[in-house]
N, C-alpha and C positions, 0 to 999 in steps of 0.2 A: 333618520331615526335609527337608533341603536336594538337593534334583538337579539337574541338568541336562537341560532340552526340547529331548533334539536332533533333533527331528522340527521344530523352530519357530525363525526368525530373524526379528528385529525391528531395520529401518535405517529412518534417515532420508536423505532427500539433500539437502545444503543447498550453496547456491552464493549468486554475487552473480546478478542479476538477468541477463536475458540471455545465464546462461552453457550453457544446453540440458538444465537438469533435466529439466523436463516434456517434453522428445522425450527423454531417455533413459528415461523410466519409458514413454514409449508404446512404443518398442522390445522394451524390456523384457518388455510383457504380451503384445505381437505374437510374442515367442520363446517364451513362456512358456503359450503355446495358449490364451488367452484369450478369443480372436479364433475364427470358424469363416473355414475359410479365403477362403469366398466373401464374407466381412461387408464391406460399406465401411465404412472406418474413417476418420474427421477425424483432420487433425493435430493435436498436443495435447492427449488426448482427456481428460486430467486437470484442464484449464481448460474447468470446464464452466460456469459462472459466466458473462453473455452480456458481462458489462466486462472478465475476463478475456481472453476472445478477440478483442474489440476492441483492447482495449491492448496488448496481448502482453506480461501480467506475471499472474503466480501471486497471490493476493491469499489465499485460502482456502486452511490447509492441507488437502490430503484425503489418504485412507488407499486403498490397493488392496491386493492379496496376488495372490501367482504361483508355481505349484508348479514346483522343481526339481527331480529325483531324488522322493527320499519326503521333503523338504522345503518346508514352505513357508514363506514369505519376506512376514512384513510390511511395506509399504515406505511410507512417506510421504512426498509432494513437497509441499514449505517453498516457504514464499516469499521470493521472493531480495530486494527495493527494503525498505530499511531501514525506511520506516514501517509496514511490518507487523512488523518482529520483536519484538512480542510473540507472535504465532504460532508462530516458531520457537521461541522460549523454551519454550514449555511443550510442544510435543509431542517433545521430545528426553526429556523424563520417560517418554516412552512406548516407548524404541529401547534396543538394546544397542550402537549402532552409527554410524556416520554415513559418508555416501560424499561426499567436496567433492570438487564440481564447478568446475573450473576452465578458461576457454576459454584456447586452444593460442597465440595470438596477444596475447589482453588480459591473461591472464598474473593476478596477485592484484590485488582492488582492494576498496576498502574494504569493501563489505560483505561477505567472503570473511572479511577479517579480523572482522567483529563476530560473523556466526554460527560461524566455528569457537572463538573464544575459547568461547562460550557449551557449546560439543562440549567445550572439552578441562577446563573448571571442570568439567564434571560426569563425568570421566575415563573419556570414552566413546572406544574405541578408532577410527581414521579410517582409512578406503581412497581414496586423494587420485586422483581420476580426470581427466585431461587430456581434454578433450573439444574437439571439434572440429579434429580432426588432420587434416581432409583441406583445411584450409584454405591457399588457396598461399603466405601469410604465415606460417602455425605455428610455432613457437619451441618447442618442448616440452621440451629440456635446458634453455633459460635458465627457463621459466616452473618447471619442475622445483625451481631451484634456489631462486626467487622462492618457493616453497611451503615450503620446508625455511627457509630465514630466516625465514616465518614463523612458521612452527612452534617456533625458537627461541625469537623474540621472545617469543610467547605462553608459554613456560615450559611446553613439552610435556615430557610423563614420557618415559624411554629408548623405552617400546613405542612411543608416538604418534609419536615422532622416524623409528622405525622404521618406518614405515606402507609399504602396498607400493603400487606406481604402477602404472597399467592407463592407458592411453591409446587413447582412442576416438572414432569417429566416429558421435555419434545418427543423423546424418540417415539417414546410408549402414547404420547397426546393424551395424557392426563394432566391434571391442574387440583389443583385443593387449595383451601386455607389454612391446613393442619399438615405437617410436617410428614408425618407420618399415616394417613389415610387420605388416601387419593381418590378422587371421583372420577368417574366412568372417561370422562370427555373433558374438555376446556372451556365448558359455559361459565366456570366460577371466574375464567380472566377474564372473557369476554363480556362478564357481568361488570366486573368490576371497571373496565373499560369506560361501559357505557354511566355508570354512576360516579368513578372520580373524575376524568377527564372530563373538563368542562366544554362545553359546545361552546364553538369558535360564536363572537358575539360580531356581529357586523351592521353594516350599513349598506339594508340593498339597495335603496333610493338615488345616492350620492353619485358625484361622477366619478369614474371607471378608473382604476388603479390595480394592478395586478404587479406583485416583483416575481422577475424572472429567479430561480433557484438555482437550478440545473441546466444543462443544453445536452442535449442528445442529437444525433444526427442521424440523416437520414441520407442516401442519397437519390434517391428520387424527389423527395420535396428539402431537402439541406438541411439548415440548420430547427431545430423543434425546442423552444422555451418552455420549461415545465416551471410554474408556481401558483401561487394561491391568491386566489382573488382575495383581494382586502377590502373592496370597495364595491358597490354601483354592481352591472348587471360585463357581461361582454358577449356578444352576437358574433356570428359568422359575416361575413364580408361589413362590418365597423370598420371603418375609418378610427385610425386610434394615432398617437404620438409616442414617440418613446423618448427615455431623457434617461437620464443617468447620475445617481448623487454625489458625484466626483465630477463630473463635467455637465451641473446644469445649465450653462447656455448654450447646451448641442442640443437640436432638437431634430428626431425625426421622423416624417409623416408618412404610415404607410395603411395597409389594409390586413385583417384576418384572413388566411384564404382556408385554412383548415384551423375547426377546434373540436378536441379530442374530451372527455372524462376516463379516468382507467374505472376498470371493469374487469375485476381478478388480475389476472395477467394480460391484458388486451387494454389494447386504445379505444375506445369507442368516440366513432361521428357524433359530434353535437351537434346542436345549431345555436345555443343559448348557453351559459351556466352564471352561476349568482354570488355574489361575495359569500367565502370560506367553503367554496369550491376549489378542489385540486385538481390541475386544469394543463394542458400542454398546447400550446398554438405552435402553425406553421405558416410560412410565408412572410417570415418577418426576417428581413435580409442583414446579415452580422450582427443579430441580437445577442448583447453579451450577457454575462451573470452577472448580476446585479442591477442588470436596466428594470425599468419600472414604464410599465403598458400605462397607457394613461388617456382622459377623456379627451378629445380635443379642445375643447373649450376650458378644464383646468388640468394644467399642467405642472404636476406637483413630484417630485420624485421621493421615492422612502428609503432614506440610511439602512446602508447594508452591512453585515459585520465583517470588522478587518481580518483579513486572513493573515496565518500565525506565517513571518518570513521563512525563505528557505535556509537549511544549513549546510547545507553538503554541496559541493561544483563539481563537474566537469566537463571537461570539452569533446566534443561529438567535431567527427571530421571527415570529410571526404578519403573512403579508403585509397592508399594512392601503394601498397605494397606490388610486386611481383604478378601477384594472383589476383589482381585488383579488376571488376566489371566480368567474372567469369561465373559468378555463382548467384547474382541480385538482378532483380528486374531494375531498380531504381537506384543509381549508384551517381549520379551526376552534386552538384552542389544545390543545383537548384531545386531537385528532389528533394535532398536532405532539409534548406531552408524552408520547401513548403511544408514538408509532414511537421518539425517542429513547431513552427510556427499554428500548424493545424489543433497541436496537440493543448497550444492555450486557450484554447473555445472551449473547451471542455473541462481545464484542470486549472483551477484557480491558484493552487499553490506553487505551480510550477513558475519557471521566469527563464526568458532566452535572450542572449542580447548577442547581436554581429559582434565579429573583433575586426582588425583589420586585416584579417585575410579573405575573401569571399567562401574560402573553403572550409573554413572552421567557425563555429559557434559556440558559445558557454551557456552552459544549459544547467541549472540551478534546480533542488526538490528538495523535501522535508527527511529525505534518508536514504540508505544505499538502495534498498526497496522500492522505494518511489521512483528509480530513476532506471532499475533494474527490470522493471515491469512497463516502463517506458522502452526501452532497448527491446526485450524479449516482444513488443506488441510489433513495432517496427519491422523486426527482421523476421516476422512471423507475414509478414503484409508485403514483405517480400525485398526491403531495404537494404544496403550495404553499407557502411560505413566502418569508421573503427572511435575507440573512445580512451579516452587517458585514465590515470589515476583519480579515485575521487579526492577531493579536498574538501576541509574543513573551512567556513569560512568566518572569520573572524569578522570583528565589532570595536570601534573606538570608543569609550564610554568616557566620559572627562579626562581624553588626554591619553587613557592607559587601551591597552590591548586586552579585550575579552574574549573570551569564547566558550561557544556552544554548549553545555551540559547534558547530560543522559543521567536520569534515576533508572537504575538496573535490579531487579529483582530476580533471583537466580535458585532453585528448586534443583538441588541435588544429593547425590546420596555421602552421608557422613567421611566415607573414605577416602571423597575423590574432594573435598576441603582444603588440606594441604594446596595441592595443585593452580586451586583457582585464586585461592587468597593470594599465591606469589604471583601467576601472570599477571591479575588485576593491577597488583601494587607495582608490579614495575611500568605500565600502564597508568600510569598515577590516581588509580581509583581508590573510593575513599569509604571503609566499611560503614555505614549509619549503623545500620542492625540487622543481628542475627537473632533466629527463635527456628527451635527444636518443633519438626514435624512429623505425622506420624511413618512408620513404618521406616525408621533409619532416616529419616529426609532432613535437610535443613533447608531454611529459606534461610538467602543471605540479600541485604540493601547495599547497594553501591550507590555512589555519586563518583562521576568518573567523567573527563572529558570526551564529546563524539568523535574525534579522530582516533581517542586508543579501544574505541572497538572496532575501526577498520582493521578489516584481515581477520578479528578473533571468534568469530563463528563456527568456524571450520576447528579452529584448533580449542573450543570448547568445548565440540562435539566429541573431540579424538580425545580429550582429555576426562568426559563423564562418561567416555565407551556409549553414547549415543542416551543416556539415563539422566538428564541433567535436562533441563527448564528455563531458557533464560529469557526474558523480557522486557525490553526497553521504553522507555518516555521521554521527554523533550523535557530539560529541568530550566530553563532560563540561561542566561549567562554569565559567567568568573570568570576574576582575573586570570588572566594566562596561568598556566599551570607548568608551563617548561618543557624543554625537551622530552620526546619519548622516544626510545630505542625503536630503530628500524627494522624490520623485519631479516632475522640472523642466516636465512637459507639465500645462497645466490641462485641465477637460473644458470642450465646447460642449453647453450647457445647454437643453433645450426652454422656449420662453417662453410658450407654447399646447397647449392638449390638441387634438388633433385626429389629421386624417390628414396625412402626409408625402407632400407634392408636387414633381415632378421641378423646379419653379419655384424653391422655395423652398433645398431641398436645393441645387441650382447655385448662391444665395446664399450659401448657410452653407458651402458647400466649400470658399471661398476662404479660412476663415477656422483649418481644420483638417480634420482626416482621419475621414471618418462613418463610423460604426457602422450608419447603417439605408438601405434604399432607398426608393424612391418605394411606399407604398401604405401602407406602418408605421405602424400606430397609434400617436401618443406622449401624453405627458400633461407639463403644467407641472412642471418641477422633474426630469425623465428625461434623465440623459444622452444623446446624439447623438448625441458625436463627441468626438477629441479635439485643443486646442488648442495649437499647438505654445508658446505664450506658458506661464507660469505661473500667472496668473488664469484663472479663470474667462468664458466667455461665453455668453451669453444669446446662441439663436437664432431664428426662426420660423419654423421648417423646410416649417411648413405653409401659408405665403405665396403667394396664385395672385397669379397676373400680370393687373395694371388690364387691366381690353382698355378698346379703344377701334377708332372705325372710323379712325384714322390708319392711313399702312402705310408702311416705311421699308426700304430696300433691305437685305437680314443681318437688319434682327431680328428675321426671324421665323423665323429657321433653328433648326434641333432643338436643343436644349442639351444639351452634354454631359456626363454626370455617370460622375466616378473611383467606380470598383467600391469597393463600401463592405467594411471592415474588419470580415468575419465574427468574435466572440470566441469562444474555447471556453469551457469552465466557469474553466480553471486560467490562460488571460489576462485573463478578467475578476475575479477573486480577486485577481489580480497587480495590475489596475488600478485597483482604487476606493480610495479615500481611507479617510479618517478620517470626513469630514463624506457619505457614500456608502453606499448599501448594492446588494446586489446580490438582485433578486429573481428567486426561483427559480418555474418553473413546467412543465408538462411539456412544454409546446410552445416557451417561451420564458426567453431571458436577456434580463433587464433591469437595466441600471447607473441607480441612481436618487440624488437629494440625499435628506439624512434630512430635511431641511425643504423640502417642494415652492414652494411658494410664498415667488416671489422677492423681495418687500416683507422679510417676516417674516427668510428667508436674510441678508439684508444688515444687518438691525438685530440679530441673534445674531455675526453678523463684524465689527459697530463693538464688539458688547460684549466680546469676544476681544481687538480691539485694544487 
């Protein structure tokens, strides 16, 4: 028999990146007595993840709960940067509900529109929340209105059209329904919560059906399935089956040994919970995402949503340089095959396939980001390896070559226009539209292939003096779009292994911009630095100065050497070639040639020629 749990609400909150989810859920648990009043509490206490709080982006969904009234409220914060939204994808399977977050001044931007499209396909009803109204810029009637066009655009039902607006400020934890007067605290969301958001309707009679969402891990009890009971009842030590709607005639039978409820930010011991409970079991051995818990006596599996393909490659390899097993706990092949392979329990959009070497792998994500925060978790966990160029990966479509698209929305100041219009376009990107924004600003629309913003980050940033906005989305895929100029700077190449001296270095700066300073270990064939020329050059960075007992009025004065060009992980990505790879290790970035030795390099470049 069919009812309604109106003791229980299940929302997601989904926004673009930067729009204050994760300070509206800490607000939230702070109203919601979570908290004892004397706890110090971080900000964002939902990016608990240590590259979350670095970077200031949500990368893991997580689940908390907060009681209102005799309700309580499952909530989950999504993550906003479009190469996770496979995250968002599937845990919308777990909500009756979703609250978009929209900032008061940035108003809709593309990824606002891909995870709500993903909200209104699976005709989940939205409470459209304006956040950060206390901002002196805020627009909230035009941003209002930017919400509702999109809502059209996206082909929302009359109700979704109808959604009610709450406008608020996280930082301050205030909420209102009027734009410009704000109540004390966030009862008016959390009202509004509990009246649109319809209570999950279930079946707690039925037999036992739960889809797996997420997978967390643990390593004392391994792998932990977090999703929502859809069906029937589920107990602590049940015998239960599990099956999968991609491979229902696998079947298999195991036991509950632990089941959790969240409770704010904590797991609590159950012993029971009941359909349209958010729920996490343990002891359930390579449970994957997507598998479906199930009675023993019927065994039914529930369609899962397909996850969007990846577009971007590269290959990940056992570091095999000079300096190779001196800096990583885990540097073997079979290291690097476990942790990747570990890393698809978890992350549904990623993809790894062997090649035919044992030593290297091809390791597939939705963007340089996604594969970047893959690498940075690794050699954080203590990994060695090195990885190539990324690649674009193309699509046969009846016959013809496609590929990948990026819709690009770009926030910068009127001046620096020139500039961007011509790198785009030699880039083959394609203006949609422009409109005049306050305070000198434009926003500009691109449609542009995802290989011609590899590399252009960095020289976006150098080109708006760090003032400039830029924002990508996943657009479908076009026809080929053609050649695009390769990157016009060569690198300055180490000619000697040794150590980098301030002698030799004063040499080699006249000839480009270094990467390393005086004491840097390098080795033959290690990039240096880079050349503003488009060949290549051989340096000796490691050249001490003839002495002799001559003595000449100046040269023996101190030499000066230009502050060398620190790389992060995502400008060295940006930077290496084709003929380059980038080894990773946990204390160091290094840009290297795949052929060190420069004899052999130049006789592989006559046979190119």
């Amino acid at each position: 028999m069919i009812q309604d749990r109106k003791d229980i609400r299940n929302v997601a909150i989904i926004a673009h990146v930067d729009h204050g989810k994760t300070t509206l859920v800490d607000q939230l648990l702070k109203q919601g007595g979570i908290f004892r009043k004397n706890q110090v509490i971080e900000d964002r206490v939902m990016d608990s993840n240590e590259l979350e709080r670095e970077r200031g982006i949500t990368i893991l969904s997580k689940n908390t709960s907060i009681h209102y009234k005799d309700i309580k409220i499952n909530v989950i914060d999504t993550p906003g940067h479009a190469d996770f939204g496979g995250e968002v994808e599937r845990v919308l399977k777990m909500v009756n509900g979703v609250i978009l977050v929209v900032d008061a001044f940035e108003g809709v931007m593309p990824q606002t529109k891909f995870v709500l499209k993903k909200a209104l396909d699976m005709d989940l009803p939205v409470i459209a929340c304006v956040n950060k109204i206390d901002r002196p810029d805020a627009r909230p009637e035009e941003v209002e209105e930017e919400v509702l066009e999109l809502l059209l655009e996206l082909e929302a039902n009359e109700e979704q059209l109808n959604c009610p607006f709450v406008y608020a400020s996280a930082k301050e934890g205030t909420a209102s329904l009027e734009p410009y007067k704000q109540e004390k605290d966030m009862t008016c969301l959390l009202e509004t919560i509990v009246q649109y958001i319809p209570a999950p309707k279930v079946d707690r009679e039925g037999p036992t059906q739960l889809l797996i969402s997420t997978i967390d891990y643990n390593e004392y009890v391994g792998r932990i399935g977090i999703g929502k009971i859809e069906r029937g009842t589920l107990a602590l030590h049940q015998e239960i089956i599990i099956v999968n709607a991609l491979e229902p005639e696998k079947h298999k039978k195991m036991k509950i040994n632990t089941l959790y409820e969240f409770e704010g930010l904590q797991r609590k011991e159950i012993t029971k919970a009941e359909a349209g409970d958010i729920v996490a079991v343990s002891g359930l051995e390579d449970i994957q995402i997507g598998d479906t818990v199930c009675d023993t006596n019927v065994v039914e599996s529930i369609p899962f949503v397909t996850i969007s393909e990846p577009t971007i490659q590269m290959m990940f390899s056992v570091n095999n340089s000079p300096f190779a097993g001196k800096e990583g706990e885990y540097v073997t092949s079979r290291h690097l095959r476990d942790r990747l392979f570990k890393a698809l329990h978890t992350d549904v959009s990623l993809r790894v396939e062997e090649t035919d070497s044992p030593d290297e792998f091809k390791v597939s994500g939705r963007g340089e980001l996604h594969l970047a925060i893959l690498i940075e978790t690794m050699r954080r966990e203590g990994y060695e390896f090195q990885v190539s160029k990324p690649i674009v990966l193309f699509k046969e479509i009846e016959g013809k070559r496609h590929e990948p698209m990026e819709k690009v929305v770009i926030d910068i100041p009127e001046d620096c226009m020139g500039s961007i219009m011509e790198k785009l376009g030699t880039r083959k990107g394609e203006l949609l539209n422009m409109t005049s924004g306050k305070g000198g600003y434009i926003r500009l629309e691109f449609s542009i292939p995802a290989r011609g913003l590899i590399g252009y980050a960095s020289e976006f940033i150098t080109d708006t003096k760090g003032r400039g906005i830029l924002n990508t989305i996943f657009d479908g895929y076009e026809l080929y779009k053609g050649d695009i100029p390769r990157r016009k700077q060569g690198s300055l190449v180490a000619f000697e292994t040794g150590e980098a001296v301030t002698y030799g270095l004063y040499n080699a700066q006249e000839r480009g911009i270094l990467f390393i300073s005086p004491g840097t270990k390098v080795y033959e064939g290690m990039v240096v630095g880079q050349s503003p020329r488009i060949e290549d050059i051989e340096v000796n960075v490691c050249k001490k100065k003839h002495i002799t007992n001559m003595r000449a009025a100046g040269s023996d004065e101190a030499l000066r050497l230009s502050p060398a060009k620190v790389m992060s992980l995502e400008e060295a990505l940006e930077f290496i070639e084709d003929d380059e790879l980038l080894e990773i290790t946990p204390q160091n970035l290094r840009i290297r040639k795949k052929i060190l030795d420069s004899g052999l390099r130049k006789k592989a470049q006559k046979k190119k020629e």
